[in-house]
C-alpha positions as CSV (number, residue, x, y, z in Angstrom):
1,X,0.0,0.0,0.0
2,X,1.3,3.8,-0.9
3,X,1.9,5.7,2.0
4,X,2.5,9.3,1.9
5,X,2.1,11.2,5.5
6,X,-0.4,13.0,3.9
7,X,-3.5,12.8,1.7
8,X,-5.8,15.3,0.5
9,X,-9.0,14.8,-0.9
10,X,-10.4,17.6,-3.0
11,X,-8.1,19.8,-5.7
12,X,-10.0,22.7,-4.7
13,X,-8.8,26.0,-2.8
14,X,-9.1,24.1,0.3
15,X,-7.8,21.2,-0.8
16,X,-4.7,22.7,-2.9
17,X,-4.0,25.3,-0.4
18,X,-3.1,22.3,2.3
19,X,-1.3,20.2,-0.1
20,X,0.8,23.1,-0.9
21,X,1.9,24.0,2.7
22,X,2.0,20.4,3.5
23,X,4.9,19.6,1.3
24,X,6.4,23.1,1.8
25,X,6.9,21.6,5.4
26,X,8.5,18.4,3.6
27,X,5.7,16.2,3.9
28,X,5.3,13.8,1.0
29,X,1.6,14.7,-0.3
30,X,-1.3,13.0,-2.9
31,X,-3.8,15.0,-3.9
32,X,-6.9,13.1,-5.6
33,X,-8.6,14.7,-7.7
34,X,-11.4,13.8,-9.7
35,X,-12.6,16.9,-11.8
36,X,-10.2,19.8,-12.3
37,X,-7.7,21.0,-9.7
38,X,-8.6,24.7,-8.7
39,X,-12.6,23.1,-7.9
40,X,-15.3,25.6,-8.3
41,X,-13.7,28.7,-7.3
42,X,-11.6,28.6,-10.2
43,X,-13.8,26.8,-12.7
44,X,-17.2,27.9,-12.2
45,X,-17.3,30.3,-9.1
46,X,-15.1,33.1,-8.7
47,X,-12.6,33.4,-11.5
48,X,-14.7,33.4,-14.2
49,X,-17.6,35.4,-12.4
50,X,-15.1,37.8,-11.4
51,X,-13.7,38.2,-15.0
52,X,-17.3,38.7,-16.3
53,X,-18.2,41.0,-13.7
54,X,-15.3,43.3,-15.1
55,X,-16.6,43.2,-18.4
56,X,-19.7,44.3,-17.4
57,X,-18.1,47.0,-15.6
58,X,-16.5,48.2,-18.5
59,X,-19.8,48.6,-20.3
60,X,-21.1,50.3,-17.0
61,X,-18.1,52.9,-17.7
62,X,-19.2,53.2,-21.0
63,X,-22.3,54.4,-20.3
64,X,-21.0,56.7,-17.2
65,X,-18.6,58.4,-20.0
66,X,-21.7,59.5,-22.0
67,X,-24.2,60.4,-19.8
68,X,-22.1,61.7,-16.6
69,X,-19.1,62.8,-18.4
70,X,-19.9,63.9,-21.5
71,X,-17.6,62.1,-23.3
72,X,-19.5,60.9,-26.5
73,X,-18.9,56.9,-26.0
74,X,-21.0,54.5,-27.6
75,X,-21.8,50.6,-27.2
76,X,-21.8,49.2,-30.4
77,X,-22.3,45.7,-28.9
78,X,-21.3,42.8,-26.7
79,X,-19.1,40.1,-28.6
80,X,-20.0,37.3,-26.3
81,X,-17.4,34.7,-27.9
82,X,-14.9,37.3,-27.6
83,X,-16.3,37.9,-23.9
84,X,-16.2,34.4,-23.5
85,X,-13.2,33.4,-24.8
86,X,-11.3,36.0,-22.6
87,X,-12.8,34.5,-19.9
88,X,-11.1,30.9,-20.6
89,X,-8.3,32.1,-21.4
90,X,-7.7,33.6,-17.7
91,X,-9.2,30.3,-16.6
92,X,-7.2,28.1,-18.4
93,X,-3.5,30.6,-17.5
94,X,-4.6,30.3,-13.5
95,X,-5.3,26.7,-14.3
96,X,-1.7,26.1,-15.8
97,X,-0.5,27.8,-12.8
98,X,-1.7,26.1,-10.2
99,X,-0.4,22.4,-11.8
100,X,2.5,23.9,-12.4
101,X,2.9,25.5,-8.7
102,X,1.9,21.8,-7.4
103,X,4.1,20.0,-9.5
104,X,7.9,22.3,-8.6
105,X,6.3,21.8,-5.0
106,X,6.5,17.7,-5.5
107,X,2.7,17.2,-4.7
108,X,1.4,13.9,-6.0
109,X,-1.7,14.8,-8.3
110,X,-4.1,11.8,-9.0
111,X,-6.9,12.0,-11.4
112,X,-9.1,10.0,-9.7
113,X,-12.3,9.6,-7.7
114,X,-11.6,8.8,-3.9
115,X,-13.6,6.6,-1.2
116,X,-12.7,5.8,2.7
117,X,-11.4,2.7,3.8
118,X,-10.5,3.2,6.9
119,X,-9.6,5.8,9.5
120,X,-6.9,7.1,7.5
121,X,-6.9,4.9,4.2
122,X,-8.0,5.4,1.1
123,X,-9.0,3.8,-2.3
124,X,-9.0,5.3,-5.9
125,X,-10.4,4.7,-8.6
126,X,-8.6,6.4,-12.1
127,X,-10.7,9.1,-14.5
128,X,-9.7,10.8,-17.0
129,X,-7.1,8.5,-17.9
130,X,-5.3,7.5,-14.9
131,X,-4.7,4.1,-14.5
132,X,-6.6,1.6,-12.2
133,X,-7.5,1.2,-8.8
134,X,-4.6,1.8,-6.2
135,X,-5.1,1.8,-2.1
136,X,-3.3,4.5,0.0
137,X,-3.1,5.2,3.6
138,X,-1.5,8.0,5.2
139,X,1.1,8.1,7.8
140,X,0.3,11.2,9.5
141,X,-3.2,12.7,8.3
142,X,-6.1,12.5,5.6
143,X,-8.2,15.8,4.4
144,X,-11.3,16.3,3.1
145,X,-11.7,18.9,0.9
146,X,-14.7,17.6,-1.5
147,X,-16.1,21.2,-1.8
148,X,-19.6,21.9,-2.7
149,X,-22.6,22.0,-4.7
150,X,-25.7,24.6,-6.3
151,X,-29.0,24.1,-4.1
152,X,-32.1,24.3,-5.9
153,X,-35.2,23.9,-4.8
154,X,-38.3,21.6,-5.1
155,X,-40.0,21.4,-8.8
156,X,-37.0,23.1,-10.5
157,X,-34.8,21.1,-12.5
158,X,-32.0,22.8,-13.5
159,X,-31.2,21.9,-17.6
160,X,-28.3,24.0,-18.5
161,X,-30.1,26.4,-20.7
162,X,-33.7,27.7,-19.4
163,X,-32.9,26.8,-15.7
164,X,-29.4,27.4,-14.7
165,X,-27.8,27.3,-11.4
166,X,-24.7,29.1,-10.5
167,X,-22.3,26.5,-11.5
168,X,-23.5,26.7,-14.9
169,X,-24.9,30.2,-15.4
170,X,-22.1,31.4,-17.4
171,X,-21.7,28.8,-19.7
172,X,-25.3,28.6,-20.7
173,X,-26.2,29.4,-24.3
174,X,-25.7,33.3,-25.4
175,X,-26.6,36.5,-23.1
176,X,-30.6,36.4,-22.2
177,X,-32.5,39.4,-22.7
178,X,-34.7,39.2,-19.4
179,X,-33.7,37.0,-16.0
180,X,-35.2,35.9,-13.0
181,X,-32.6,35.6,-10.1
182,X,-33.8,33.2,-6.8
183,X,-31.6,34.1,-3.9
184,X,-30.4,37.5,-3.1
185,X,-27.2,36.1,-1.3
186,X,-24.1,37.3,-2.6
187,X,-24.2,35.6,-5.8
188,X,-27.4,35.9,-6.6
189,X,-26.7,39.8,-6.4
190,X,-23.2,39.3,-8.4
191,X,-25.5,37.6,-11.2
192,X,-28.4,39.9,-10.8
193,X,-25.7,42.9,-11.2
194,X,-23.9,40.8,-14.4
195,X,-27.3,40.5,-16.2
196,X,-28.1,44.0,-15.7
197,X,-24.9,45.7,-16.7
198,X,-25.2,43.4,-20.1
199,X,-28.8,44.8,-21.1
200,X,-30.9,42.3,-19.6
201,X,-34.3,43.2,-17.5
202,X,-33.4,41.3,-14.2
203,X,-35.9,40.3,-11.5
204,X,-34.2,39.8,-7.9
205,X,-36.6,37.8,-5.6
206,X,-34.9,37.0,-2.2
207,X,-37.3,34.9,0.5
208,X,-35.6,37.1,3.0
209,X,-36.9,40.6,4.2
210,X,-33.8,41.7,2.9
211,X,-31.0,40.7,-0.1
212,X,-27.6,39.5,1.4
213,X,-29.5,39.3,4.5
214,X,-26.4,38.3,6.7
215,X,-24.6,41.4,6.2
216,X,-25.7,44.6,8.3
217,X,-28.7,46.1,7.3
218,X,-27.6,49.3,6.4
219,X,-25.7,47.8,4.1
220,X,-28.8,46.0,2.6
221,X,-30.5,49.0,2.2
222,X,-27.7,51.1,0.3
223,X,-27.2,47.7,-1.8
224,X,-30.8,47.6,-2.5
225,X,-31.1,51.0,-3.6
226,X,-28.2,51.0,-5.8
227,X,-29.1,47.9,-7.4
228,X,-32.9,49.8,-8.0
229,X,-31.4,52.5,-9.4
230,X,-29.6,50.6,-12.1
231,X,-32.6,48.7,-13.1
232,X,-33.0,46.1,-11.0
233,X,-36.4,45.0,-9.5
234,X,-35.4,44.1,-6.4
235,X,-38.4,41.5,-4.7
236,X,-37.2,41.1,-1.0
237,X,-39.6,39.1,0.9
238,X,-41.1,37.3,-1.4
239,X,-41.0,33.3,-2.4
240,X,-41.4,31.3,-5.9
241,X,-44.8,29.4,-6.0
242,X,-44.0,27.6,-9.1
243,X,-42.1,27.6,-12.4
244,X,-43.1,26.6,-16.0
245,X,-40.4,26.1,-18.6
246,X,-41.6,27.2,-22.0
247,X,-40.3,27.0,-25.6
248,X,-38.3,30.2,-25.3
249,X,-38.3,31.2,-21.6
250,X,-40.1,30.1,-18.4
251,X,-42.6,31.5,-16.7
252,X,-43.2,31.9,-12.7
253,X,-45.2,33.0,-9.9
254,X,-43.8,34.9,-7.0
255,X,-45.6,35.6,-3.6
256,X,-44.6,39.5,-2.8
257,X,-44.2,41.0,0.4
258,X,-47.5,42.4,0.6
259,X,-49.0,38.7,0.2
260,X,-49.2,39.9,-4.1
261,X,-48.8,36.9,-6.9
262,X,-46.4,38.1,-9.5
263,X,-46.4,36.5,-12.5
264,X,-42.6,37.0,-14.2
265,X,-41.6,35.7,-17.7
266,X,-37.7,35.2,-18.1
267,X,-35.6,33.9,-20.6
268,X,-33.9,32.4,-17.9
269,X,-34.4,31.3,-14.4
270,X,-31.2,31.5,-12.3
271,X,-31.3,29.6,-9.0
272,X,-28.7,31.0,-6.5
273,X,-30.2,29.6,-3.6
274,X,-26.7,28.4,-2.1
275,X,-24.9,25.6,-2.1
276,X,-24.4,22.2,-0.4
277,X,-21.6,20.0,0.9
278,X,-20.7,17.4,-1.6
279,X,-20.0,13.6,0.0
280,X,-21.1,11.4,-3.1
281,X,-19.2,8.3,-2.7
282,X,-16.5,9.4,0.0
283,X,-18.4,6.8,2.4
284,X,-17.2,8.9,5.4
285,X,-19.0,6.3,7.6
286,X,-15.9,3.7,6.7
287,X,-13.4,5.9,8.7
288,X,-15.8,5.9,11.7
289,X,-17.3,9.6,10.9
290,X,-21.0,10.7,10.1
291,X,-22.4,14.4,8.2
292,X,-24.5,16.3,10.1
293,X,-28.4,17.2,9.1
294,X,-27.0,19.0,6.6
295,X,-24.5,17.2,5.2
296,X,-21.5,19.1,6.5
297,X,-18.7,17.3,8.5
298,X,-18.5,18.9,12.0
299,X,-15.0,19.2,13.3
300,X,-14.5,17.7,17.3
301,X,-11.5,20.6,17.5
302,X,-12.3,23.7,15.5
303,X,-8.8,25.0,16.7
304,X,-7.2,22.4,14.2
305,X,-10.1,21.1,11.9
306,X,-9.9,17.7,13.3
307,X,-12.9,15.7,13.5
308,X,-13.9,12.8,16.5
309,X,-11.2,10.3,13.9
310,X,-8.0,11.7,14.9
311,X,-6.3,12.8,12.0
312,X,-9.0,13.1,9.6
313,X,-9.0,16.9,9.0
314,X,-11.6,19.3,6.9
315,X,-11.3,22.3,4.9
316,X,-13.5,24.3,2.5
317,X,-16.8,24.4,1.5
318,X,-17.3,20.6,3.7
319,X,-17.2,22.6,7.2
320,X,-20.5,24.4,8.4
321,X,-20.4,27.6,10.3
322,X,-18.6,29.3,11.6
323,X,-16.7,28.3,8.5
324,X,-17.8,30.6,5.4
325,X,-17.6,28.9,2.0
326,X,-15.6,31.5,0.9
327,X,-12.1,30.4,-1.4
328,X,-10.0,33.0,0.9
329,X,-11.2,31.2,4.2
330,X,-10.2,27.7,2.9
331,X,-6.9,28.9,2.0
332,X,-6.4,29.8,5.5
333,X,-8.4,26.8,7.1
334,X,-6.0,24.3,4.4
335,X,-2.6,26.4,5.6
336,X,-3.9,25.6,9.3
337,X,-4.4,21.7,8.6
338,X,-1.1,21.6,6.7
339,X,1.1,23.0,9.6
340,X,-1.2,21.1,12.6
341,X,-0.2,18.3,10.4
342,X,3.6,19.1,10.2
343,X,3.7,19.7,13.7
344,X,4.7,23.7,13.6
345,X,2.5,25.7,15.3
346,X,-0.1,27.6,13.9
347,X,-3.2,30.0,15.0
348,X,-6.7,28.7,14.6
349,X,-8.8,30.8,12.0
350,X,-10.7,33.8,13.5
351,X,-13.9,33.5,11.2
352,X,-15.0,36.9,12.6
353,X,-11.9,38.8,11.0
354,X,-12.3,37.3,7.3
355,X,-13.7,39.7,5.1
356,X,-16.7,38.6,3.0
357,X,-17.2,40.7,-0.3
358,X,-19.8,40.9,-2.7
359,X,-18.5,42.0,-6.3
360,X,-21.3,43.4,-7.7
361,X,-22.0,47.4,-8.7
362,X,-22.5,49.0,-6.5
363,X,-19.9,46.5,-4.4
364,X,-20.3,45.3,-0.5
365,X,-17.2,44.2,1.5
366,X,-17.5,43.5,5.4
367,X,-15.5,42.0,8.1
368,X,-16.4,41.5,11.5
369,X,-19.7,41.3,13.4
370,X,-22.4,43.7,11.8
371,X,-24.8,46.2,14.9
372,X,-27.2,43.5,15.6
373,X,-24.6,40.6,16.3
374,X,-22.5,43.1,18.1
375,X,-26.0,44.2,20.3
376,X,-26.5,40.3,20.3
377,X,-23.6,39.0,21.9
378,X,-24.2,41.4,24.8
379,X,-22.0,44.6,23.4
380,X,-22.8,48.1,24.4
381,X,-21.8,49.6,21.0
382,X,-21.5,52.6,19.4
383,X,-21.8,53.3,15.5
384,X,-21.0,55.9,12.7
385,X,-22.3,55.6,9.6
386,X,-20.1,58.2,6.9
387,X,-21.3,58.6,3.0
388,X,-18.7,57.8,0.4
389,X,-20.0,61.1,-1.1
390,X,-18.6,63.2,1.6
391,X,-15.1,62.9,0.3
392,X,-14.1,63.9,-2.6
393,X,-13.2,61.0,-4.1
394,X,-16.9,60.0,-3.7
395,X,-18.1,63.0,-5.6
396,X,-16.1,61.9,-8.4
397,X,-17.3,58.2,-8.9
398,X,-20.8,60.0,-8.1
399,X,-22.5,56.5,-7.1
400,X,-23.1,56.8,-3.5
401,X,-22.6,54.6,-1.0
402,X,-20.5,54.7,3.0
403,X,-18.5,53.4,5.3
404,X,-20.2,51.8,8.5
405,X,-17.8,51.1,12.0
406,X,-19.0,49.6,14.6
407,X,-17.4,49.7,17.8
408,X,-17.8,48.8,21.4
409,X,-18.9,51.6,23.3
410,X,-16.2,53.9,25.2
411,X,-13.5,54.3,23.3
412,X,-13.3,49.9,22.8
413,X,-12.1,48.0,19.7
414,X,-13.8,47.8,16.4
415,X,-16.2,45.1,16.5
416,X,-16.9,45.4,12.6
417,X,-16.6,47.1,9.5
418,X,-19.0,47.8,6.7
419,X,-18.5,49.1,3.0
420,X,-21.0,49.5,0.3
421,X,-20.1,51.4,-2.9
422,X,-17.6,51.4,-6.4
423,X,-13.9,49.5,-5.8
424,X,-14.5,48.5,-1.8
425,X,-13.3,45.1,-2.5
426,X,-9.9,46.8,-2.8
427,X,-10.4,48.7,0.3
428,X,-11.8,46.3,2.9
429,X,-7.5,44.7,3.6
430,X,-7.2,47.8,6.1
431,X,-10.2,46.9,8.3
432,X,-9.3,43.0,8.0
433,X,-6.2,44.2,10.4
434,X,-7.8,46.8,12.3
435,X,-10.6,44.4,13.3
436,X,-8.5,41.1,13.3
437,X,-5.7,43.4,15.9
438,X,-8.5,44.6,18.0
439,X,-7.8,48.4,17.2
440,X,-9.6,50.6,18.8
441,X,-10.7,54.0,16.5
442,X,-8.3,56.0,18.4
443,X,-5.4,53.5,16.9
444,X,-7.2,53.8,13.4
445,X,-7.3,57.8,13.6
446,X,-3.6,58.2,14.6
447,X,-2.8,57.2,10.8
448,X,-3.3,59.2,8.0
449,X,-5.2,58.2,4.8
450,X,-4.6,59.8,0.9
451,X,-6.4,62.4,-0.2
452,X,-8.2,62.1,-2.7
453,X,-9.0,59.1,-2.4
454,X,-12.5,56.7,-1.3
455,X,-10.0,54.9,1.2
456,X,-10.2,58.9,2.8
457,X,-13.8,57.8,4.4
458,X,-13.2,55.2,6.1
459,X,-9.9,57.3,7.9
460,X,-12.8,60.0,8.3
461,X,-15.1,57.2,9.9
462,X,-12.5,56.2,12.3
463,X,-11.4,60.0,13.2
464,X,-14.9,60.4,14.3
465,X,-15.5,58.0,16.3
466,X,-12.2,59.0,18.3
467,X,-13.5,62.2,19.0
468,X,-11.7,64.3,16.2
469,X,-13.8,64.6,13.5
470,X,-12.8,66.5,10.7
471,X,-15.5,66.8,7.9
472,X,-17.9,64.9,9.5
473,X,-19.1,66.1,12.9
């Protein structure tokens, strides 16, 4: 039997992430595999979203020039092979890279689908080529990083073309002229925002009483508004009764807020409902362990990912909360397994201070607890809420937005902070540290941020809060 000290489960940013820092530390490392290393993220999730959320910005900036700026731009059209094609190309380069990156670091890739044996072994079939069935067992650990799938929901079957879920809404046929989004998470706003920027009449329904309803509610509301503004008909509240798939579209019915049946004809029906653990065929009940009522595997020691099997650890999108399915937490949850494997020492992931960022226009980025988790967990806090439009910088870009910190009361540390608005995925790496050090605004305000600049208003936030407001008294 091949025995490496360590195998990983799951090519994914989790999964990749751990075999990288693994063999960094000189561990010898297999990494099974049975789709494409770099999983969703880089396949179907965030690469290829993000790189078609900047086209669509560019058309945004398009329109900006002629009507704002009086610069006399004009769309012509959208080349969507040409869209697309520049989209798999930056795929395929990041793709290359990261085989390449595993390879000079001496990881052990294996095309293959995986199943549990035992408490730390493991079988494997070949795909795509790789030759027969081989056993493994590893000497020191054994990740799971299987990742995740789309959720849909009852009665709607997704077919790649008429019904798409987010794993495959970018690769279904040609742009849609009309869309009806389900789920007004993060990515159902990303796609909402997508559609919109492209020419399509976009539909947002979200069962919550508010989209990205785990963010703070200011920052719904700003969110909400902006996306109204731009088009959008946002439908917080409100639930799917049914759908009908027609010829050339489908056709549903939405319960509204005010207890209303909407009827809403699409070309496309988008469900972004969120996404589930994926176990199919690992038989995690051969190593001794069991999924919860959702399907997730629940670490025993959240300080090292290790579950009630010792050495069987999880990363990625298999962990429930306080995890956050997010590709930037696995990376830090796989660089944690790697070292508690190695035996170096290394500080459990603070959830709290990993920023969560919706890339959509206008853009959210948060880290830390939002006002009514802070007022939960028994904080006396104090808030200031500052518009991006009260710098200059804000006045320029001309698309609103602001800067939320909450803080405990009395001069304490920053609990959380909150962005909505134009580039604040760029600018939410200064309040990762000031929340993830425990600042306190008084630390924050010592340091002085460019002028012009939007960067200015979260400085201007901070500054207020410590008693020494400038522009904003």
């Amino acid at each position: 039997m091949d025995s490496p000290d360590v195998i990983v489960i799951g090519g994914g940013t989790g999964g990749y992430s751990t075999a990288l820092r693994a063999a960094a530390l000189g561990l010898r490392v297999v990494l099974v595999e049975r789709d494409k290393i770099g999983g969703t993220c880089l396949h179907r999730g965030c690469i290829p979203s993000k790189a078609m959320l900047h086209a669509a910005g560019l058309v945004d900036s398009i329109a900006e020039a002629r009507e704002r700026w009086g610069v006399k731009a004009t769309l012509d059209a959208v080349d969507w092979p040409a869209l697309v094609a520049t989209r798999d190309d930056i795929v395929a380069r990041n793709h290359r890279g990261v085989e390449a990156h595993l390879a000079q670091a001496g990881v052990r890739v294996i095309a293959g689908s995986a199943r549990l044996t035992g408490p730390r072994s493991v079988r494997v079939e070949g795909v795509h080529g790789e030759p027969g069935v081989r056993d493994f067992a590893a000497r020191r650990g054994l990740v799971l990083a299987t990742g995740s799938r789309p959720r849909t929901l009852p009665g709607l079957r997704p077919d790649g073309r008429r019904v798409v879920t987010s794993d495959d809404a970018l690769f279904a046929p040609g742009l849609p002229a009309s869309v009806l989004v389900l789920g007004g998470g993060a990515i159902g706003v990303e796609y909402a925002s997508f559609h919109r920027s492209l020419g399509a009449e976009v539909t947002l329904v979200e069962a919550a009483d508010r989209i990205v309803p785990l963010e703070d509610v200011e920052v719904s509301r700003h969110l909400a508004r902006g996306l109204k503004k731009r088009g959008v008909d946002v439908r917080a509240g409100a639930r799917l009764l049914d759908a009908e798939v027609l010829d050339d579209g489908v056709r549903a019915r939405v319960r509204t807020a005010r207890g209303e049946t909407l009827t809403v004809v699409a070309e496309r029906l988008l469900v972004a409902v969120g996404r589930a653990p994926v176990t199919d065929g690992l038989d995690v009940t051969a190593a001794g362990l069991a999924t919860d009522e959702r399907g997730y595997v629940v670490p025993a020691d959240w300080d090292r990912l290790e579950t009630a099997v010792p050495g069987i650890h999880v990363v990625g999108d298999l962990l429930p909360p306080p995890s956050l399915g997010l590709a930037h937490a696995s990376f830090a949850e796989g660089l944690l397994v790697a070292e508690t494997l190695a035996g170096v020492p290394s500080a459990p992931v603070d959830y709290a201070a990993v920023p969560r960022v919706t890339y959509s226009s206008p853009q959210t980025a948060a880290v830390g607890l939002t006002e009514a988790e802070a007022r939960a967990r028994g904080h006396e806090v104090v808030t200031n809420s500052m518009p991006l439009t009260a710098v200059a910088k804000g006045m320029v870009h001309g698309r609103g937005g602001m800067v939320k910190v909450v803080a405990e009361a009395g001069g304490g540390r920053v609990l959380g902070v909150h962005l909505v608005g134009p580039h604040v995925s760029e600018m939410i790496a200064e309040s990762q540290l000031v929340v993830g050090w425990d600042a306190e605004p008084s630390d924050v305000a010592r340091h002085v941020h460019p002028h012009p600049t939007l960067s200015e208003a979260v400085g201007e936030a901070f500054l207020t809060l410590a008693g020494r407001g400038l522009h904003q008294q």
